[in-house]
N, C-alpha and C positions, 0 to 999 in steps of 0.2 A: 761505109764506116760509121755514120747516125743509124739511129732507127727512125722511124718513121710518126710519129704523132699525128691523129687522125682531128680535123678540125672540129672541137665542141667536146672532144673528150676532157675531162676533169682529173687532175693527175695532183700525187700529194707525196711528202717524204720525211722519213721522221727519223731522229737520230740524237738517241739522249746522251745529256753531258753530263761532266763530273768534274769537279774542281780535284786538280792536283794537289797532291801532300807536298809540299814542302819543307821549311823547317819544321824540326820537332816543336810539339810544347806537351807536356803534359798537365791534365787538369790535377788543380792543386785548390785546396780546402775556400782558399781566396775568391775562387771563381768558379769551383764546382754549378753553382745555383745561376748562373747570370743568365742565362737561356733555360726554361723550361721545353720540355718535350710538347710538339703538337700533341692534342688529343685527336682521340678516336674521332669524335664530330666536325672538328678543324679542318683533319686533313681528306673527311667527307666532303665538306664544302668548298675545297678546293679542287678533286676529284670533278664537283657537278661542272665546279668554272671552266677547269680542261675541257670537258667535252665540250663546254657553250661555246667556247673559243673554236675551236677546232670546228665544230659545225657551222659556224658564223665567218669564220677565215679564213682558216684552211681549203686551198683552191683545186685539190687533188683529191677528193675522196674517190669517186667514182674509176678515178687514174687507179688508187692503190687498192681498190677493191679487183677492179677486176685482173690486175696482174698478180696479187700477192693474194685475194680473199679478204681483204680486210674490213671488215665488220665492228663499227665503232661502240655500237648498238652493244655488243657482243662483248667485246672488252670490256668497256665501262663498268660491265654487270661483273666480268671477272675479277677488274681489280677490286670493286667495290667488297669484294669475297673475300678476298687477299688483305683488304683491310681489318675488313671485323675478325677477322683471325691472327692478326698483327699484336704483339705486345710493346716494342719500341719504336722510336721515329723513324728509324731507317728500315726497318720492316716495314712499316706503313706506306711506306716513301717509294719503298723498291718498285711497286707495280702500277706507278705513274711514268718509268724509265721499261720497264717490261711491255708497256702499251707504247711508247712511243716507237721504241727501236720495232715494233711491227711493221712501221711505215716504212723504213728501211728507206729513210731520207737526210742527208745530208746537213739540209738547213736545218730541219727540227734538234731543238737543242732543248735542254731543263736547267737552271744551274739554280743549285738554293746557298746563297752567298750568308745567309741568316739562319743558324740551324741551333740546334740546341746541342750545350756545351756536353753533354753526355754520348752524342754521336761523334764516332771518332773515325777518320781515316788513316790506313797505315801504309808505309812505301819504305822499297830496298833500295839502294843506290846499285842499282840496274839497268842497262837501256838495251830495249831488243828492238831489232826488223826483222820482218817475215821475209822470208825467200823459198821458193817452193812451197812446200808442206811443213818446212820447220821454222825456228825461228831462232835467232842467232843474236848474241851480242855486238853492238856496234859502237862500244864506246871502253872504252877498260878503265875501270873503278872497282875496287874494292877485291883483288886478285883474280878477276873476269879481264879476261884479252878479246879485242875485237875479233871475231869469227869464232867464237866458242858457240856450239849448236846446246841450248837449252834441253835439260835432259826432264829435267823435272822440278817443282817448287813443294817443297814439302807433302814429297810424297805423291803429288799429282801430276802426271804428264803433260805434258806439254799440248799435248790433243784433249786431256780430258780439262785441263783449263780454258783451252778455246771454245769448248761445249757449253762452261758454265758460263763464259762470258759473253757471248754472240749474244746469248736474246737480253744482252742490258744494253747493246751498244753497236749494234747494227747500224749501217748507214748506206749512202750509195750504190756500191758496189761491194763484192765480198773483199778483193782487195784493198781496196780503202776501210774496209770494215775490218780486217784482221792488224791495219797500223793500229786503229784504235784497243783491240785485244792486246796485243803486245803490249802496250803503255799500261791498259789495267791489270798485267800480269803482276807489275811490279810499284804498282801504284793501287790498292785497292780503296773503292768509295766506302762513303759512311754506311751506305745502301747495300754492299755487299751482303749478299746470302751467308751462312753461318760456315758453310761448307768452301767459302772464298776469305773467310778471317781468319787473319793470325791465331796459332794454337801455343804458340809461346814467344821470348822475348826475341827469339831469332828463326829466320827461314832458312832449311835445308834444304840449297841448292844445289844440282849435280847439273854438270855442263861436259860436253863428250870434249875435248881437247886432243889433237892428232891421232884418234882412234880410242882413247882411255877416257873412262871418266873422273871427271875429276868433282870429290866433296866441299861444299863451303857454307858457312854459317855467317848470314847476313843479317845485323841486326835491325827488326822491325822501326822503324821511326813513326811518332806520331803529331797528329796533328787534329787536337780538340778541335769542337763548334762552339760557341758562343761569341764575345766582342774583343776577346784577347787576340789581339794583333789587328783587329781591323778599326780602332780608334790610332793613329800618328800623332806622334807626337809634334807640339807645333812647327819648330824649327825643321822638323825634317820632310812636312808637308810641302808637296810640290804641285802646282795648278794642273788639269789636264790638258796634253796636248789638244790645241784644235784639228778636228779630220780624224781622232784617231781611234774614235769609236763607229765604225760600220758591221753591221750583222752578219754580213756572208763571212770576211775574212775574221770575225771573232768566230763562229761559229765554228769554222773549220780550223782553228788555230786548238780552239779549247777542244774538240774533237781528238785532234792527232796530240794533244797532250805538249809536253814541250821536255825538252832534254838540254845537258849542257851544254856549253860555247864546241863550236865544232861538232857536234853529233848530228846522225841524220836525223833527228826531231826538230831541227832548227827548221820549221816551216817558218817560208818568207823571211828569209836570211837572205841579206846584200850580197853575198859572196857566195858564186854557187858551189852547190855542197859536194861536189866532184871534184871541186880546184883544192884537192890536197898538194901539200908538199912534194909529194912523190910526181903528182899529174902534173904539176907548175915546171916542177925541172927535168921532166921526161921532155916535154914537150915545146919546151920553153912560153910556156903560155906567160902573157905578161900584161897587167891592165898597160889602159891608155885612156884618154880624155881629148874632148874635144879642145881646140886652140879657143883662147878665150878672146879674139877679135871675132870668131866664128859665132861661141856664144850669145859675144853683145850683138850681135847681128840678129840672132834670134829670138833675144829678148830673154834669157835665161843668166842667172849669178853667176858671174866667174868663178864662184868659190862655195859652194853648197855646203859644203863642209860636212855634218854630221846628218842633214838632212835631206841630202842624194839618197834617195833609195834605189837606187840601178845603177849597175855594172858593167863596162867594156871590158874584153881584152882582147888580143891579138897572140897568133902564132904561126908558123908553120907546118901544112902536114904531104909528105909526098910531095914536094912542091909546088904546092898552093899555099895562096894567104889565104887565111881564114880572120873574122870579125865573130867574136860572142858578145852578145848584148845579152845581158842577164836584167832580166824583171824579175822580181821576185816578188811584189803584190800590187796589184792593183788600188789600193786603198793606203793612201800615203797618211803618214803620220802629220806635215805639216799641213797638208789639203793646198801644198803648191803642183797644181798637175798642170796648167799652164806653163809653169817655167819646167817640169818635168818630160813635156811633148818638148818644148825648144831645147833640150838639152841634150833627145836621140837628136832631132830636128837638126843642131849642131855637128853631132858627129856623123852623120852622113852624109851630110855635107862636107864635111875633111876626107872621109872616105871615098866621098865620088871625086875631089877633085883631085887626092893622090892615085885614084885610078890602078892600083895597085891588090886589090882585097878579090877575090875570086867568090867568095861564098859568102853569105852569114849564118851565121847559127845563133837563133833567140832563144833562151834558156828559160822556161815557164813552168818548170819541171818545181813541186812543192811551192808552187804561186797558189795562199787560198783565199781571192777573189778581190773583190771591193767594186770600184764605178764603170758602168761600162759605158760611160763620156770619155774615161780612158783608155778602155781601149780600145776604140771607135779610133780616138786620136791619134794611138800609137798604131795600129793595122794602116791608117791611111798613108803614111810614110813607105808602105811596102805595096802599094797598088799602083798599078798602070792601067790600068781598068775600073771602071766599078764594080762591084762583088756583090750577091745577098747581100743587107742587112742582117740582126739577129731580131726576132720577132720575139713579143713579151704579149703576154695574156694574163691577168689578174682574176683576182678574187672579185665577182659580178657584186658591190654591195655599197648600201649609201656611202659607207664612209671613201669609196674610190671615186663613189659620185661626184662629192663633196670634192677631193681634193681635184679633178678634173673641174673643177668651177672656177677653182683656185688658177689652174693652169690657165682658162680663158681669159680669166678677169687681167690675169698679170700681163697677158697679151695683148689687150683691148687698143696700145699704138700699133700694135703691127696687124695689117689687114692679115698676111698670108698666115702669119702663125695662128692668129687670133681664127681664121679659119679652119684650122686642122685642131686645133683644140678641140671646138665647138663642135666636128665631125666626128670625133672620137669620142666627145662627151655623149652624144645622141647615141652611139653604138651601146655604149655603159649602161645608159639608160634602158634601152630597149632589150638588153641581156638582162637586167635588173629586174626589169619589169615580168620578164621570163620565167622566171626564178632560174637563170642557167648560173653554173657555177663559175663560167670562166667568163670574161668580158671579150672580145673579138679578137683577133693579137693585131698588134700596130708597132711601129718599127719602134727600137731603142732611139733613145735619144740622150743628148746630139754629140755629138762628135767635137771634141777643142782639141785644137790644132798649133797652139801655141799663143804667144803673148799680141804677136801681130799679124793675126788671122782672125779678126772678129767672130766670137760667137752670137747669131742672131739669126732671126728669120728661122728658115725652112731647116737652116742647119741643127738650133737650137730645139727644135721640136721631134728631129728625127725622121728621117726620110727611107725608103724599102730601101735603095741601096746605098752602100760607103762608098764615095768617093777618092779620086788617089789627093794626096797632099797640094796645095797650088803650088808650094815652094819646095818642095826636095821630097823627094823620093828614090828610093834604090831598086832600080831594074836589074839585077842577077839573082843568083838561084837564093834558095833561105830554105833553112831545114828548123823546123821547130821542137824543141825537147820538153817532153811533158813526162808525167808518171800521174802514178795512181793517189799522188800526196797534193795533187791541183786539181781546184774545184771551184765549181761558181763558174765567177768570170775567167779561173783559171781551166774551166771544159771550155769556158765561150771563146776564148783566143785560138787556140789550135783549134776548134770546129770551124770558127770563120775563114781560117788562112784555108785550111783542107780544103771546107766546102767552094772556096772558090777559089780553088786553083791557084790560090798564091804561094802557095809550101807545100812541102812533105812534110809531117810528121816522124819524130821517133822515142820512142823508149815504152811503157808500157801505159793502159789502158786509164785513161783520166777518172774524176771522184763519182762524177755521175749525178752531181747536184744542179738542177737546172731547170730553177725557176728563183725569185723573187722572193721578198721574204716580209713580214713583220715581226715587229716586239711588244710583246705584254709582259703583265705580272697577275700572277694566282692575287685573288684576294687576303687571303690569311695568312699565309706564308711570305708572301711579298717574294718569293722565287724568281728569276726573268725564265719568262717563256719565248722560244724562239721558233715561228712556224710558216713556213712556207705557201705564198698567197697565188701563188700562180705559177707560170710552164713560161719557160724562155727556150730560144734555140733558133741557128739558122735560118733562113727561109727556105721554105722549098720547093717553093715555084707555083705552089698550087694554095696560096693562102695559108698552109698550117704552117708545121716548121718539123727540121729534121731532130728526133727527140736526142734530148740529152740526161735526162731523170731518171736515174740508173740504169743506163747505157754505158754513159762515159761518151768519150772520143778513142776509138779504135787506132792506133797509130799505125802508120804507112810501112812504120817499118819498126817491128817491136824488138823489145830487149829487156830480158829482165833482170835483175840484178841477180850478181851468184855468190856464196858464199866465199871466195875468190878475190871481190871487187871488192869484199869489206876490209880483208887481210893485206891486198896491193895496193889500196889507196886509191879502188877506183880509175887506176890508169888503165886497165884494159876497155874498162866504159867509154869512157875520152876517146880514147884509140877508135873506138869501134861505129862511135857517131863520127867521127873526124874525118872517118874513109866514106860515110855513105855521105855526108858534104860534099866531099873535093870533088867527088864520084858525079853530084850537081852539077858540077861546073865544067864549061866546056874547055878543053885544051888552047893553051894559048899559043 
């Protein structure tokens, strides 16, 4: 189900971003001038920074050369071409997004939050998913009904759109790579090519509806660069949440774009995006919560209120109880994951002692990543054994040195930890010294287990295998639901349950992002650059790990969405994972 990653290979992945359109604004004589356009020289010397970065960070050259050809060497010199022949900013701009998406990497992200107010992006109130070979609306807005097959957008089909979009926005996998196409169908960047901008105030959209096509005139919305709208006003400035900036699950959020309340764009939505109305009272699916004497037992709020991010519910199917625990990101908004472990920690605990539930089903399906302290924490509640750990290998270079010094120093009371630091730092060193691009891989670290399970020691440092929970665990069957909309830590979950024999698997083939990441900024532009510093993934018995870096995780048991499941509400999806569950569990 992994592929195989050979130990010492250098692997990399790239996957440019683009800030969505939102509200219109159009420039207006007031703010016309507030951003001037980079020049020619500028966005050369941000060009040189990309590659110094990239050469100095980026932990996968050698990985993306020899699967894909990629030749950094080679590009550089290309965009550098694309530039001096450029007469605007987003011409200039485009073939810094054209070199990235060659990596055909997940983490790799661009975003220029600071552009000049004369670069304009334009967007329809649209929202499409790919299914098969076409791509279909899944949200009805603007006289578009859910399951209308996208016929063409002014003029251009729908296949010759995906031709001009693929090499701006390439990632992971091609399915993970084609949500991202869909979203710039109807959302174009300031970057777009001349042959991807609007050609008047409105797009002429034909969508095939029960066999007929149907015509519609969707008006373009815009949305200028310069400072207009990104200066708040006092009173409505709000602090940032703490926790709620991590790079994998931005990367993959700004990647798959974002759609309205209830649409399948809602990547990392509480409420998983199957539990339509239709699926809720087919099946009588219905949340539930753990008893809150169970809670304070585990050290978790009786009352999370708005900043629970995971979901229960309960049903039956064929005459089984079923359990869905829906995660939906690994990367919490408040950075309470301590009381977020004792809060599953809590309800499997109600669950084992009503002894009533036959199956569970974790729902990780559009989960895009964050720490994997959590889910180290949250897999140990479903272990009766220990399992692989997931194994991480970095970017070989001082500044990993450096922060491994850090790791020892901080450990200097604790012998054992302070000893695995200090063995890990010497590997760093001795790859460093190498000039190897990857640093040794050493297990993920560490696993928190809730509020009253000490994290310390050997556990804090990360050890090769997960151990199961001291205080609760669930021994029956678990089927885990993933798609091609979970990445990161959201491939790491379902490969660790798979690879070791804790779950099946179901739905279709995960993002295929799988490694580690940093964050810079271009010098002149002040752009965030987002690049992947190393290779993560299972262990596999033989020191490397089973690769996950545009692979994905192959599901046990696949299903792809049809144009069908957008129009019923997704209840034959439900249905259809429901029976390969109960199917888990033994006859009582």
């Amino acid at each position: 189900m992994l592929g195989r990653t050979i130990l010492g290979l250098t692997l990399l992945f790239a996957a440019p971003l683009a800030a969505c359109a939102d509200d219109a604004h159009e420039v207006t004589a007031s703010d016309a001038s507030e951003i001037r356009e980079l020049t020619e020289a500028e966005v050369l010397a941000d060009l040189d920074a990309l590659g110094t970065q990239i050469r100095t960070s980026y932990g996968l050259l050698d990985f993306k050369k020899a699967r894909f050809g990629f030749d950094l060497d080679a590009e550089l010199a290309a965009a550098r071409t694309k530039i001096l022949a450029a007469t605007t900013e987003g011409d200039r701009l485009r073939p810094f997004y054209e070199l990235l998406a060659k990596l055909k990497d997940g983490h790799v992200s661009l975003s220029f939050t600071m552009r000049a107010t004369s670069t304009t992006e334009h967007s329809i109130p649209m929202w499409l998913t790919p299914i098969g070979e076409d791509y279909y609306v899944s949200y009805d807005a603007s006289g578009l009904l859910v399951g209308d097959r996208l016929v063409s957008i002014d003029g251009k089909t729908a296949h010759e759109l995906e031709q001009l979009l693929l090499p701006l926005c390439e990632i992971g996998t091609l399915e993970s790579s084609r949500h991202r196409v869909a979203n710039l169908m109807s959302t174009r960047p300031f970057y777009a090519g001349p042959e991807l901008q609007p050609h008047g105030a409105a797009a002429i959209v034909v969508v095939e509806r029960d066999g007929v096509n149907v015509r519609l005139e969707l008006s373009w919305g815009r949305k200028s660069g310069g400072t207009t709208g990104l200066v708040r006003p006092p009173l409505a400035s709000t602090p940032p949440v703490p926790g709620a900036s991590d790079g994998t699950a931005l990367a993959l959020e700004h990647i798959l774009g974002s759609g309205p309340e209830g649409s399948r764009w809602q990547s990392g939505a509480a409420e998983p995006w199957f539990l339509t109305p239709t699926t809720a009272k087919d099946l009588g699916i219905a949340p539930v919560t753990p008893r809150p004497e169970t809670l304070a037992k585990y050290g978790a709020p009786t009352d999370f209120g708005e900043a629970l991010q995971l979901g229960a519910y309960r049903y039956t199917f064929e005459g089984k109880n079923v359990l869905l625990l829906r995660i939906p990101t690994f990367n919490l908004r408040s950075a309470a994951y301590d009381e977020h472990v004792a809060w599953v920690s809590a309800l499997l605990d109600d669950t084992n002692a009503d002894a009533s539930t036959d199956v569970v089903v974790i729902d990780t399906s559009h989960n895009p990543g964050g720490k994997f302290f959590y889910v180290e924490g949250l897999i140990s509640m479903f272990l009766t054994k220990p399992i692989p750990n997931e194994l991480i290998a970095e970017r070989a270079n001082r500044s990993l040195v450096q922060r491994y010094v850090g790791h020892a120093n901080s450990a200097a009371s604790d012998l054992d930890a302070y000893t695995v630091w200090r063995a890990r730092l010497s590997g760093i060193e001795a790859a460093n010294d190498r000039g190897d691009l990857l640093a040794p891989f050493t297990p993920g670290w560490g696993a928190i287990m809730g509020p009253t399970v000490p994290r310390r020691g050997l556990v804090a440092t990360g050890e090769p295998t997960l151990s199961p929970h001291p205080l609760v665990t669930w021994k029956g069957p678990i089927l885990v639901l993933q798609d091609e909309l979970a990445g990161s830590c959201g491939d790491v979950f379902p490969a660790l349950m798979q690879n070791g024999g804790v779950a099946k698997t179901f739905g279709a083939r995960t993002a295929g992002m799988g490694g580690p990441r940093g964050d810079y900024t271009l010098p002149v532009s002040n752009a965030y650059l987002a690049l992947t510093s190393g290779l993560f993934g299972p262990a596999d018995g033989e020191g490397g790990i089973e690769n996950i870096e545009n692979d994905g995780v192959v599901p046990d048991y696949p299903r792809a969405l049809t144009p069908a499941d957008l129009r019923n509400g997704y209840v034959d999806y439900v249905r259809d994972f429901s029976k390969v569950a109960v199917g888990l569990a033994p006859s009582r």
